[in-house]
C-alpha positions as CSV (number, residue, x, y, z in Angstrom):
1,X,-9.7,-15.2,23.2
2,X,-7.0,-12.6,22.9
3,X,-6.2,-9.4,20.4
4,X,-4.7,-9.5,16.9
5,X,-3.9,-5.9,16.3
6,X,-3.0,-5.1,12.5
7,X,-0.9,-2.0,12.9
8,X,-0.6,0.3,10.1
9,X,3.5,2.0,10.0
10,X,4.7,5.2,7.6
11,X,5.4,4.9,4.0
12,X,8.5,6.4,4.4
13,X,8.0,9.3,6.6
14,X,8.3,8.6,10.5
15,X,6.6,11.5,11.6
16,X,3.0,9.7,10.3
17,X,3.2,7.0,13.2
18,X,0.1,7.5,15.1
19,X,-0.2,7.3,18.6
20,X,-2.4,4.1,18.7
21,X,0.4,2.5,16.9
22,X,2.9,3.6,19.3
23,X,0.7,2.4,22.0
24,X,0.0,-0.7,20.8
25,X,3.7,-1.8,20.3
26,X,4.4,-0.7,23.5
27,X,1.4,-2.8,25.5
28,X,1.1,-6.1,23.4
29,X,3.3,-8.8,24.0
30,X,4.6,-9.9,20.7
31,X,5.2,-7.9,17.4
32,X,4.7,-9.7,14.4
33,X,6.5,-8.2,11.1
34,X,6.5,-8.4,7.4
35,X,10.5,-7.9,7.5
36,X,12.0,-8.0,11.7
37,X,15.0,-6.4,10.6
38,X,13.1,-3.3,9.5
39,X,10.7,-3.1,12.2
40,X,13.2,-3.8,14.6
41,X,14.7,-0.5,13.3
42,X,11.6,0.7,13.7
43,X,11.2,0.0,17.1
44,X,14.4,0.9,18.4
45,X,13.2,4.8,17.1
46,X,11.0,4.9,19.3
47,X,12.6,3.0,22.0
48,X,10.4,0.2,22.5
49,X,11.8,-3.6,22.9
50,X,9.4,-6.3,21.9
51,X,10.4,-10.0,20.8
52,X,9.8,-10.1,17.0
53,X,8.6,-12.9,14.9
54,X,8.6,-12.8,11.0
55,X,5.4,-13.1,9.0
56,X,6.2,-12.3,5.2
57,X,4.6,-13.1,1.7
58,X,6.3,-16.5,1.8
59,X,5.9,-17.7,5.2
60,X,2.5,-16.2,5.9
61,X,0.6,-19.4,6.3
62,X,3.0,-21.0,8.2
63,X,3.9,-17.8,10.5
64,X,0.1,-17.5,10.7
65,X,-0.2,-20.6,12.4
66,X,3.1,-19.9,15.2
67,X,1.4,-16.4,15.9
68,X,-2.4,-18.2,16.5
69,X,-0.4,-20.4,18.6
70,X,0.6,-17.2,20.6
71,X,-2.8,-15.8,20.6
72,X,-3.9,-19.3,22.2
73,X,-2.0,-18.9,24.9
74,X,-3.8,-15.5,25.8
75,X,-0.9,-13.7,24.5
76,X,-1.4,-9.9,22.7
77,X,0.4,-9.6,19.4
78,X,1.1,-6.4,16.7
79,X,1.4,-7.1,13.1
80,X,3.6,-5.1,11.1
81,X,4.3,-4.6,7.2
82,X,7.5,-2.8,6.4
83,X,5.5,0.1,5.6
84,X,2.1,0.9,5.1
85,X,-1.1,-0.9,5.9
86,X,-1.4,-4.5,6.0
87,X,-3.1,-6.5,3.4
88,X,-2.5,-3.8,1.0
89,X,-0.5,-5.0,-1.4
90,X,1.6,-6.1,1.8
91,X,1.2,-9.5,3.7
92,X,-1.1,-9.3,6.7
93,X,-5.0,-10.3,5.1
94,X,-4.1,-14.2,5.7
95,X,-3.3,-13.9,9.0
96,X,-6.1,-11.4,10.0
97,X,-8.9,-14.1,8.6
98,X,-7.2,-17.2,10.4
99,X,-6.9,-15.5,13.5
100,X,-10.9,-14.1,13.1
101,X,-11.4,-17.8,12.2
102,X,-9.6,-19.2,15.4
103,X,-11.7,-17.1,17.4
104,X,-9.0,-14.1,18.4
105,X,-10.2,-10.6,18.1
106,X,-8.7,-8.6,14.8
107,X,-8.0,-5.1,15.8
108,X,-7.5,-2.3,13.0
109,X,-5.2,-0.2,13.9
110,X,-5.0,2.0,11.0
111,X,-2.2,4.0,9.4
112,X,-0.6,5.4,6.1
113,X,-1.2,4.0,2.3
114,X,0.7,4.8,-0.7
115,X,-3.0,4.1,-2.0
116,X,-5.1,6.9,0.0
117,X,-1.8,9.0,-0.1
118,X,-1.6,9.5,-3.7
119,X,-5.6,10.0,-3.8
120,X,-5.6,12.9,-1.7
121,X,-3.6,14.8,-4.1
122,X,-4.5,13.7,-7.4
123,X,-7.5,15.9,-7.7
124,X,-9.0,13.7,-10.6
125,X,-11.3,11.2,-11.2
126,X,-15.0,10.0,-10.4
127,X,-16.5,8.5,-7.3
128,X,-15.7,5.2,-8.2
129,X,-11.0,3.7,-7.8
130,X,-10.0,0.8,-8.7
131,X,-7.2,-0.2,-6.5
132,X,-4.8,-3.1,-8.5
133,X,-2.0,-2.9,-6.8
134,X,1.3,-4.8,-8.8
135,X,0.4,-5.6,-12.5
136,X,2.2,-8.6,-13.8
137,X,5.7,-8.1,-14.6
138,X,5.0,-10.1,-17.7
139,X,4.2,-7.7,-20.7
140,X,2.0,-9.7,-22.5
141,X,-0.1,-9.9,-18.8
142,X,0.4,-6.7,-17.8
143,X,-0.6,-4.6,-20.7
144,X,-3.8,-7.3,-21.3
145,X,-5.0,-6.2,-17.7
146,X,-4.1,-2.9,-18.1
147,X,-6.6,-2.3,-21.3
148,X,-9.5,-3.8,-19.3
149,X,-9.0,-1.5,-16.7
150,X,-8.7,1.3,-18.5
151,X,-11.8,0.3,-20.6
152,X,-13.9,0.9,-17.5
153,X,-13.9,4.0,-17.4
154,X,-12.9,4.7,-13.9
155,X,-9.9,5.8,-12.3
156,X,-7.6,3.4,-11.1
157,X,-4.2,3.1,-8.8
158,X,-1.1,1.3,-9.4
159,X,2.0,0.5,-7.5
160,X,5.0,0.0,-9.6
161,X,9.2,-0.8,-9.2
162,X,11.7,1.4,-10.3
163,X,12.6,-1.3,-12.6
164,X,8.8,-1.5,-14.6
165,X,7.7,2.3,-14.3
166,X,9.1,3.5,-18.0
167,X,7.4,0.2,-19.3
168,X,4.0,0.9,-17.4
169,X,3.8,4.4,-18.5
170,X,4.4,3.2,-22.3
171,X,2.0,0.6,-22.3
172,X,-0.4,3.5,-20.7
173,X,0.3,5.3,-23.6
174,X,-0.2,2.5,-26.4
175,X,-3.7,2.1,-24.5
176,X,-4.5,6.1,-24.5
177,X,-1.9,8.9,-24.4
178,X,-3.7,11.3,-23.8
179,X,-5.7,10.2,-20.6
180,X,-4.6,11.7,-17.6
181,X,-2.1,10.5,-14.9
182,X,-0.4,11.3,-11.6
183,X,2.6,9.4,-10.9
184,X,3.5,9.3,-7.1
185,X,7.5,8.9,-6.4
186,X,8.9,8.2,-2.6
187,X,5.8,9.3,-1.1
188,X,6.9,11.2,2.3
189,X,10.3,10.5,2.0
190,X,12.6,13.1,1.7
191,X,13.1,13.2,-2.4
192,X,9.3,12.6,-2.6
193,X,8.0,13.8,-6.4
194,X,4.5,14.2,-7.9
195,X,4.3,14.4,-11.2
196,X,1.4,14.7,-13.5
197,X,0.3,14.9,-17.3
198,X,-0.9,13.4,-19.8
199,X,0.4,9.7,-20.2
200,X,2.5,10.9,-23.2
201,X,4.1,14.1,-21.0
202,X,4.7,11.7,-18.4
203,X,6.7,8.7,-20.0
204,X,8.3,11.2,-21.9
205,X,10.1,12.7,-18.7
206,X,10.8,9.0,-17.2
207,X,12.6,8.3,-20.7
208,X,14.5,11.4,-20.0
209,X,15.8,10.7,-16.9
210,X,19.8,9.2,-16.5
211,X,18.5,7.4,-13.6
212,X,15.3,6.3,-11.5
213,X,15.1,5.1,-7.9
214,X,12.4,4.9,-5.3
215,X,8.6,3.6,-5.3
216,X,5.8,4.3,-7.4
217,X,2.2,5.0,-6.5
218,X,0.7,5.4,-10.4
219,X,-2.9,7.1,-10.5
220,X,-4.8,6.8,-13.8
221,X,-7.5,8.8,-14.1
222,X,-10.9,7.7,-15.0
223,X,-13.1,9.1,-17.6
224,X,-16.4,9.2,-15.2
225,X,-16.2,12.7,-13.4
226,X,-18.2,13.0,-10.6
227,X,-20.7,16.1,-10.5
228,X,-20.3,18.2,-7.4
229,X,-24.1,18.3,-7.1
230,X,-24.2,14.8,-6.4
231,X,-21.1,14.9,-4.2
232,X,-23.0,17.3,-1.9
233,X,-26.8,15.4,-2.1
234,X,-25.0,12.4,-0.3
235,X,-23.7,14.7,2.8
């Protein structure tokens, strides 16, 4: 049996590496990666030279079985997504369960989330997040999917493109302009922006904008608040 570690890598900003990650690329013997050429540049930051095999969205299963192969052979391997946790929105959850079902050991080693990023700062919502990830890029999809999570009641995060974000926030608005949002922009990079509002305040200042680049990390809050006497009973 040998050691799948699932290394979690910065969102943007390289100064949120941990020191088990560091570690761990240094010691294993293989790094898998979501993208080699960015993890390779990854790598080279911190001086450390492993070989590198790709594991992305559309080779997962196949990779999987190359890197269980490696494992087989009592050989230590990292996997990598270009940034983030694994198997967050990212590739990485198909290889951790064949490589628990071949028998390896699945380590976490656990890093940055555009997900708990945005949370920590969004000062909103009940005890209860719905996580979604990517909606549909399809309207008729994405705005059906979008009403049912809004119709719970409970706060929910979003990642979205550059491309989508004006058409998310205004199907957000159609649903309820007035409910309460954080939008999340380049999180820990260098032009990172936060911006919060109502939905209506919000897609009004994307519409205004010449131009919009980066990622997006979209919080919606929910309508369930949680009572700080209960917070405190469950310490």
């Amino acid at each position: 049996m040998s050691e799948l570690y699932i290394v979690g890598t910065p969102i943007g900003n390289l100064g949120d590496i941990t020191m088990r990650a560091l570690e761990t690329f240094r010691t294993v013997d293989v790094v898998a990666a979501e993208d080699t050429r960015h993890t390779l540049e990854l790598l080279n930051h911190f001086e450390i030279k492993k070989p590198l095999i790709s594991c992305r969205a559309q080779n997962e299963a196949f990779a999987s079985e190359k890197i269980i192969k490696l494992l087989d052979e009592g050989q230590t391997v990292a996997y990598a997504s270009d940034a983030g946790t694994p198997g967050i929105s990212d590739p990485g959850a198909c290889l951790a369960g064949l490589a628990r079902l071949a028998g390896h050991k699945v380590v976490p080693i656990p890093g940055p989330s555009a997900f708990a990023t945005l949370v920590s700062v969004a000062g909103q919502g009940g005890k209860t997040l719905i996580f979604e990830g990517f909606l549909s890029p399809k309207p008729g999809r994405r705005r059906s999917r979008l009403k049912e999570l809004m119709a719970t009641d409970d706060a929910i995060i979003l990642y979205e493109s550059p491309f989508r974000i004006v058409k998310l926030l205004t199907d957000i608005t159609d649903i309820e302009a007035e409910r309460r949002v954080v939008v999340g922009r380049e999180l820990t990079k260098l032009h990172e922006e936060i911006t919060e509002g109502t939905a209506r305040e919000v897609l009004e200042d994307y519409q205004a904008r010449s131009k919009i680049l980066g990622e997006f990390a979209v919080f919606i809050s929910g309508k369930k608040k949680a009572k700080l006497s209960e917070e405190s009973s469950d310490n």
